[in-house]
BAFI-3210 file (N, C-alpha, C; in Angstrom, 3 decimals, decimal comma, padded with zeros to 6 digits):
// residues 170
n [1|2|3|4|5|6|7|8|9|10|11|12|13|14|15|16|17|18|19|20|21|22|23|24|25|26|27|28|29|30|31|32|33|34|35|36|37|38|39|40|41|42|43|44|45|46|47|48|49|50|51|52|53|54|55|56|57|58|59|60|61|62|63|64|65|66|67|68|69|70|71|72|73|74|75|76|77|78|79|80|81|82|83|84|85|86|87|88|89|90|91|92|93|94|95|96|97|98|99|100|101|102|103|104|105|106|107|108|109|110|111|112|113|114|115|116|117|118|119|120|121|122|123|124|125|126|127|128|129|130|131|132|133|134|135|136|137|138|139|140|141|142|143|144|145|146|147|148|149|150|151|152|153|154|155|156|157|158|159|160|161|162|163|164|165|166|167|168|169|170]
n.u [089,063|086,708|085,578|085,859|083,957|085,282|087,227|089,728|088,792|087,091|089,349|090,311|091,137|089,569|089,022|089,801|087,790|085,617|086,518|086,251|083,843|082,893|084,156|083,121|080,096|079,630|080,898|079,166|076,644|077,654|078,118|075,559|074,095|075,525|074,949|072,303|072,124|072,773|074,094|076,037|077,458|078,220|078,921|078,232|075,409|074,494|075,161|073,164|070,727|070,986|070,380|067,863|066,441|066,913|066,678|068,887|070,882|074,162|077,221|079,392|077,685|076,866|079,098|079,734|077,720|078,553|080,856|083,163|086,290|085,758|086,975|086,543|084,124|083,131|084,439|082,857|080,164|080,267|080,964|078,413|076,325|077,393|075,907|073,362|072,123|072,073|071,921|072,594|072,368|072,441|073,020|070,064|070,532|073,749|075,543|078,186|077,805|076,517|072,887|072,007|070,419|068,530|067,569|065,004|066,106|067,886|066,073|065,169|067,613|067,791|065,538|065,475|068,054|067,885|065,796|067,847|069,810|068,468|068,356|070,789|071,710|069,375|070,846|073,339|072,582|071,423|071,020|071,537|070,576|068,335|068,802|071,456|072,003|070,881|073,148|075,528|074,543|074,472|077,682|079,042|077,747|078,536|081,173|081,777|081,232|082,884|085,152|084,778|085,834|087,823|090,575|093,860|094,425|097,414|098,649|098,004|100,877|102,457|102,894|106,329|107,803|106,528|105,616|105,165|103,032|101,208|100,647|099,277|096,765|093,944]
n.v [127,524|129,845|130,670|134,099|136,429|137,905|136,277|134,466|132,382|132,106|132,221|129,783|126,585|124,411|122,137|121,955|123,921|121,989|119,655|121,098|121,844|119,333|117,901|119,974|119,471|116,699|116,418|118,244|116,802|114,265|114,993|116,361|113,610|112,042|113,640|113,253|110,810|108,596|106,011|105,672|106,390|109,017|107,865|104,998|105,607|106,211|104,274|102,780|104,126|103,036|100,760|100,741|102,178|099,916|097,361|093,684|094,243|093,182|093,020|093,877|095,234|097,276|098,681|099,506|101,565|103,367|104,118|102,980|100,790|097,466|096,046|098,251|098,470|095,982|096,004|098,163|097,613|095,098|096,221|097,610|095,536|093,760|096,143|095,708|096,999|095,909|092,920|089,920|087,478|084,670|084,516|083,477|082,577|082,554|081,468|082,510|085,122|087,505|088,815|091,965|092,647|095,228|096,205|095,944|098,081|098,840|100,389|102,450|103,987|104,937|106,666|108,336|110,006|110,328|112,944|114,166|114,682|116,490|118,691|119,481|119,444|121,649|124,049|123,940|125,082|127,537|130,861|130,614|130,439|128,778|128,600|128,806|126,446|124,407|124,552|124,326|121,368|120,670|121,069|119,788|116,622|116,953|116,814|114,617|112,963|112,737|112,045|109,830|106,294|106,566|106,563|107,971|111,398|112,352|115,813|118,516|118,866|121,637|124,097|124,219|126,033|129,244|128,642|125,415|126,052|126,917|124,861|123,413|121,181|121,694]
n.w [114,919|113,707|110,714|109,416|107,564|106,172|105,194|103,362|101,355|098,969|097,186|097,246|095,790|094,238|095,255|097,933|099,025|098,482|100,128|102,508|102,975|103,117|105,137|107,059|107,059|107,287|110,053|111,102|111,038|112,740|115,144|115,706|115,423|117,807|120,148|120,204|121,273|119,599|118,224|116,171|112,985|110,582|108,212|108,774|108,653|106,125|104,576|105,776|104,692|101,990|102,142|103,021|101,545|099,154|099,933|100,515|099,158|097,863|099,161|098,002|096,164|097,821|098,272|096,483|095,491|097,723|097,382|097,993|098,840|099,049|100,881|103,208|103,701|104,766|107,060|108,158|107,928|109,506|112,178|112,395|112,246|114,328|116,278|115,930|113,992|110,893|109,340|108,235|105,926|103,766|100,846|098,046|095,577|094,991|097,181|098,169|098,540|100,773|101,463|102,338|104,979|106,752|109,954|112,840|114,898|113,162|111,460|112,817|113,851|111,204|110,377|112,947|112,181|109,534|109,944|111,568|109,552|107,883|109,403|109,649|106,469|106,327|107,366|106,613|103,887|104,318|103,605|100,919|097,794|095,569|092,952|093,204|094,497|092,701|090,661|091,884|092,631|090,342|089,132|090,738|090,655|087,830|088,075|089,841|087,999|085,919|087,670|088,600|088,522|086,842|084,879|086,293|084,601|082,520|082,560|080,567|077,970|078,029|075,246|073,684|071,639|070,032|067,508|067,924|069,421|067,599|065,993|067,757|069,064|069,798]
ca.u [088,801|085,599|085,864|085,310|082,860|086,588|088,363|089,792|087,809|087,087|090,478|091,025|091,031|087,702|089,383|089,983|086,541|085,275|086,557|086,219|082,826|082,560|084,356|082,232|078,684|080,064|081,349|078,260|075,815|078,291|078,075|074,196|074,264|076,002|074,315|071,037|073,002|072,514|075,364|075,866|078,351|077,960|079,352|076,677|073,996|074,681|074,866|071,740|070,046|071,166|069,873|066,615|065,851|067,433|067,032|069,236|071,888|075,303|078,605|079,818|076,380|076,787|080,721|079,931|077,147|079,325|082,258|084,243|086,608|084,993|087,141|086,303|081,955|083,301|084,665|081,582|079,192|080,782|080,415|076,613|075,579|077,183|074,987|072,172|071,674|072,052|071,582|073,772|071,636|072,871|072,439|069,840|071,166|075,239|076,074|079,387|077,698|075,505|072,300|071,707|068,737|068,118|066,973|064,366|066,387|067,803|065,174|064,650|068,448|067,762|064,825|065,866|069,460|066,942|065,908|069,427|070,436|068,092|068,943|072,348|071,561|069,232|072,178|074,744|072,210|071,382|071,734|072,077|069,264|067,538|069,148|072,654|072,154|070,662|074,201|076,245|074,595|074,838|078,734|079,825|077,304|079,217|082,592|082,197|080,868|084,047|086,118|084,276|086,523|088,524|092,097|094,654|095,031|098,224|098,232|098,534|102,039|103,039|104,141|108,109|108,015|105,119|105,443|104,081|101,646|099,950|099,823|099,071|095,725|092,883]
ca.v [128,949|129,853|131,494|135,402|136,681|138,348|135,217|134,572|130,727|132,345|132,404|128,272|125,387|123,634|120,533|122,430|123,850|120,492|119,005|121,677|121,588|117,877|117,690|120,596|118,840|115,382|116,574|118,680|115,288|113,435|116,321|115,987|111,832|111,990|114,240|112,575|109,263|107,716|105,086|105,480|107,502|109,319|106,451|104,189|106,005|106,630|102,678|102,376|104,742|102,743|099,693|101,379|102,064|098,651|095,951|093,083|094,283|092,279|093,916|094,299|096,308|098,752|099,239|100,786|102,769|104,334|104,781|102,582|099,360|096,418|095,943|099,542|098,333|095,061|096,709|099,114|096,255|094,403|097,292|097,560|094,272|094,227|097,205|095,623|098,018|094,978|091,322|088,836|086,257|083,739|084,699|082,417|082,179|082,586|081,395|082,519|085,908|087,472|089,420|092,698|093,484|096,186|095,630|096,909|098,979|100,065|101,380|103,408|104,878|105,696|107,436|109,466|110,248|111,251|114,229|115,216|115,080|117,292|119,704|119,480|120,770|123,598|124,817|124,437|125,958|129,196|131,499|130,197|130,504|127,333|128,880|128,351|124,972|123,732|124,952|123,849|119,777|119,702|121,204|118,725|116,111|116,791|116,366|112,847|111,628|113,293|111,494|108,242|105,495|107,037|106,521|109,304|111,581|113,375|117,229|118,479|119,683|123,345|124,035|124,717|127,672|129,587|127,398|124,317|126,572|127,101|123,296|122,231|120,590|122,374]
ca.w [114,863|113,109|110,211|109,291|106,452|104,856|104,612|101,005|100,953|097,826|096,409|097,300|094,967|094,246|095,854|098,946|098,829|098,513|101,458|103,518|103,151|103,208|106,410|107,889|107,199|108,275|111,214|112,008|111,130|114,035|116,762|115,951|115,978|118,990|120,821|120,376|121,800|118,192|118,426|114,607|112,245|109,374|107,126|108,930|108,013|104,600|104,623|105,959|103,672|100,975|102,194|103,321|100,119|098,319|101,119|099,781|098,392|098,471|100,083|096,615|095,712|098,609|098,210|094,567|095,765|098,506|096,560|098,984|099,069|099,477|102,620|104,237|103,808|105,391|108,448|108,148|108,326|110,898|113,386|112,022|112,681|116,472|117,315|115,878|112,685|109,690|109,349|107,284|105,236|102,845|099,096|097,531|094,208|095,417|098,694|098,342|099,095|102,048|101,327|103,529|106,067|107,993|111,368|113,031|115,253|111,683|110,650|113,713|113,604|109,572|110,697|113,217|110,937|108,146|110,168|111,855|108,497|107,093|109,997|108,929|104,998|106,625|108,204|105,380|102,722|104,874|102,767|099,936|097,106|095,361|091,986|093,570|094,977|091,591|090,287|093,216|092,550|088,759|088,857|091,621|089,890|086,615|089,027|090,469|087,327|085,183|088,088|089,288|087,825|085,497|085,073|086,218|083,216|082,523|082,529|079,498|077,611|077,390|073,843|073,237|071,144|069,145|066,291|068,182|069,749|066,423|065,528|069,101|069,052|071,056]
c.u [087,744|086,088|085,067|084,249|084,012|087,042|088,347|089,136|087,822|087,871|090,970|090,207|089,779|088,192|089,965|088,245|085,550|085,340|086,139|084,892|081,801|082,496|083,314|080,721|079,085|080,534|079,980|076,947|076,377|077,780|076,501|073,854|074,716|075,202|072,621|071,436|072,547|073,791|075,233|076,816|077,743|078,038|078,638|075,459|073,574|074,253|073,799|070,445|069,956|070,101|068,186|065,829|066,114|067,799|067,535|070,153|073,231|076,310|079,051|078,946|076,886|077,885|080,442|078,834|077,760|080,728|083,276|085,049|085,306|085,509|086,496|084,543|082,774|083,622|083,315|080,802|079,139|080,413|078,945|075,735|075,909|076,139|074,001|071,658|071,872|071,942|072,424|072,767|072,428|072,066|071,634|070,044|072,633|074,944|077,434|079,238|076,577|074,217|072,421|070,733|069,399|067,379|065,874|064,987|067,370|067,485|065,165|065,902|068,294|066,546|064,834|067,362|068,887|066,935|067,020|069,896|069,880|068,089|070,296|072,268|070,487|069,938|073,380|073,828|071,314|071,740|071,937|070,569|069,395|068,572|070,663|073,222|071,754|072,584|075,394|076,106|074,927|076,790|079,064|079,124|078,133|081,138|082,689|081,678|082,616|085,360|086,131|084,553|087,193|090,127|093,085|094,926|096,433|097,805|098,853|100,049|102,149|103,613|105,471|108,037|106,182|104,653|104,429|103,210|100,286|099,713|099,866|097,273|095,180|091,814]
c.v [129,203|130,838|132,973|135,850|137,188|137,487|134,929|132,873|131,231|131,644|130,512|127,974|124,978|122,568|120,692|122,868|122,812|119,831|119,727|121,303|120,171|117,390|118,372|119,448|117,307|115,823|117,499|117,603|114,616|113,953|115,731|114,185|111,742|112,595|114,166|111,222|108,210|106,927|104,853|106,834|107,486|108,648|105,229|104,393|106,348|104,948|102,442|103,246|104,361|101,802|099,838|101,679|100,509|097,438|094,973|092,614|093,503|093,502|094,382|095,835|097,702|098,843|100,289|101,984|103,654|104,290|104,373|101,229|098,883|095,961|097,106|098,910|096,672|095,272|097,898|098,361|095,541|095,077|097,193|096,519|094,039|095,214|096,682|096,175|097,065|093,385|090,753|088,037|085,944|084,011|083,499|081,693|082,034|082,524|081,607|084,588|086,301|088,715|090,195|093,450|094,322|095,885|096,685|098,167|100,013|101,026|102,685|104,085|105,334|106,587|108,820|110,285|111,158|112,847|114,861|115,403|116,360|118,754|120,455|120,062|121,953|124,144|124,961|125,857|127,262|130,156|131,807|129,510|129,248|127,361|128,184|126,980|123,977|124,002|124,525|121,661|119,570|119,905|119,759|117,155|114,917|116,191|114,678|112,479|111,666|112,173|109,840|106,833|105,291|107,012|107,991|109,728|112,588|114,792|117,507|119,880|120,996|123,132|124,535|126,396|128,149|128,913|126,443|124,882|126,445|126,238|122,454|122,276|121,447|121,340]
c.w [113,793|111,864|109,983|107,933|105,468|104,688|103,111|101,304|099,667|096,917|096,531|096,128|095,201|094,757|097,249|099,345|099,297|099,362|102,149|104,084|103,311|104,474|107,625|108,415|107,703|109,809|112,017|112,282|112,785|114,680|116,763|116,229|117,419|120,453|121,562|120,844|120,625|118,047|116,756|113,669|111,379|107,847|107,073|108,318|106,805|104,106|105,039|105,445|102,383|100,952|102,653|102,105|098,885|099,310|099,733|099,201|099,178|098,964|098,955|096,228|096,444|098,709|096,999|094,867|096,373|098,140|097,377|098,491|099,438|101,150|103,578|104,778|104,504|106,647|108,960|108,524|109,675|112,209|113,559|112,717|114,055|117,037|117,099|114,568|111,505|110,348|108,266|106,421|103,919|101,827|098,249|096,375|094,561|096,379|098,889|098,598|100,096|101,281|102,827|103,919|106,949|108,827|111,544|113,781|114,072|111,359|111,603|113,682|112,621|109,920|111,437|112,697|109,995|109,054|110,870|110,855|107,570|108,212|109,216|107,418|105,487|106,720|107,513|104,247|103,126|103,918|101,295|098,464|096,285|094,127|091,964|093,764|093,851|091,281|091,102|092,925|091,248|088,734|089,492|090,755|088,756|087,638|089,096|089,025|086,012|085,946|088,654|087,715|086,665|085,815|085,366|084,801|083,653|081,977|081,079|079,438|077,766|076,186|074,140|072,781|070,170|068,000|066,400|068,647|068,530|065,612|066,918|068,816|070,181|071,412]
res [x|x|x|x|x|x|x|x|x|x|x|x|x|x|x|x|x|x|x|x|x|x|x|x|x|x|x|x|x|x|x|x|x|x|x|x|x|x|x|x|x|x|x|x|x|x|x|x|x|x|x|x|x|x|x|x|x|x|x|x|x|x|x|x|x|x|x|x|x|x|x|x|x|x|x|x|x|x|x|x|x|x|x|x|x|x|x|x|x|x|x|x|x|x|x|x|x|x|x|x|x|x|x|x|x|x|x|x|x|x|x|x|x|x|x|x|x|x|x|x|x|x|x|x|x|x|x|x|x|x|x|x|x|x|x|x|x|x|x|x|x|x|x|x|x|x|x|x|x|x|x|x|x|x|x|x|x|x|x|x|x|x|x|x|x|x|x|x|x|x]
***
């Protein structure tokens, strides 16, 4: 059900927020991938944007860039290289890992991806002034870097009575 221009969105959690809008633009990237018969997901092409820019890199490399297991980019890969979109090669310094190419038909899905993708942010940032979207990348930015590999913290105490309030640490 689409939503209305009154809906409280407002009033949600920034971690509601967050997905929502995560899920939206991934899911509108697919529809567009798909639609152009681009045999390639949104998780592909992110992977092959990496490697488009950093031919080379090991499985390790592009797990930390995409913020994934090392198994998930192993099952990611795997798919990749059946369609044709990566290459395997033997690490010349470690052979106990694989360097990764992009193919030529790679290149040609990262290519046409590039511009469905940049469909895909016209169409989110409608609207939505340059001022905002500066403000919109540094918060989130500041987000993943506040949360990217940091141990769960506990929430902090409530004081007891007014007492400890006024030697609780700020």
């Amino acid at each position: 059900m689409p939503m209305e221009q009154n809906d409280s969105i407002q009033n949600e959690t920034l971690l509601c927020l967050t997905a929502w809008a995560s899920r939206a633009m991934i899911a509108d990237l697919n529809r567009r991938l798909h639609e152009t018969g681009l045999r390639v997901t949104m998780e592909q092409w992110r992977a092959l944007c990496h490697l488009g820019d950093r031919e080379g890199l090991t499985q390790n490399e592009l797990a930390a860039l995409l913020l994934q297991e090392k198994t998930s980019v192993s099952r990611l890969l795997t798919g990749m290289q059946r369609r044709g979109y990566v290459a395997r090669e033997t690490h010349a310094h470690d052979g106990r890992c694989n360097r990764l190419l992009i193919t030529d038909m790679g290149r040609d899905v990262l290519e046409k991806g590039c511009f469905l993708a940049r469909l895909t942010l016209f169409a989110a940032e409608a609207e939505v002034s340059p001022d905002e979207l500066d403000t919109c990348r540094r918060v989130l930015s500041r987000i993943v870097h506040n949360l990217r590999g940091q141990p769960p913290s506990q929430p902090p105490q409530a004081p007891q009575s007014q007492d400890e309030a006024a030697y609780a640490p700020v």
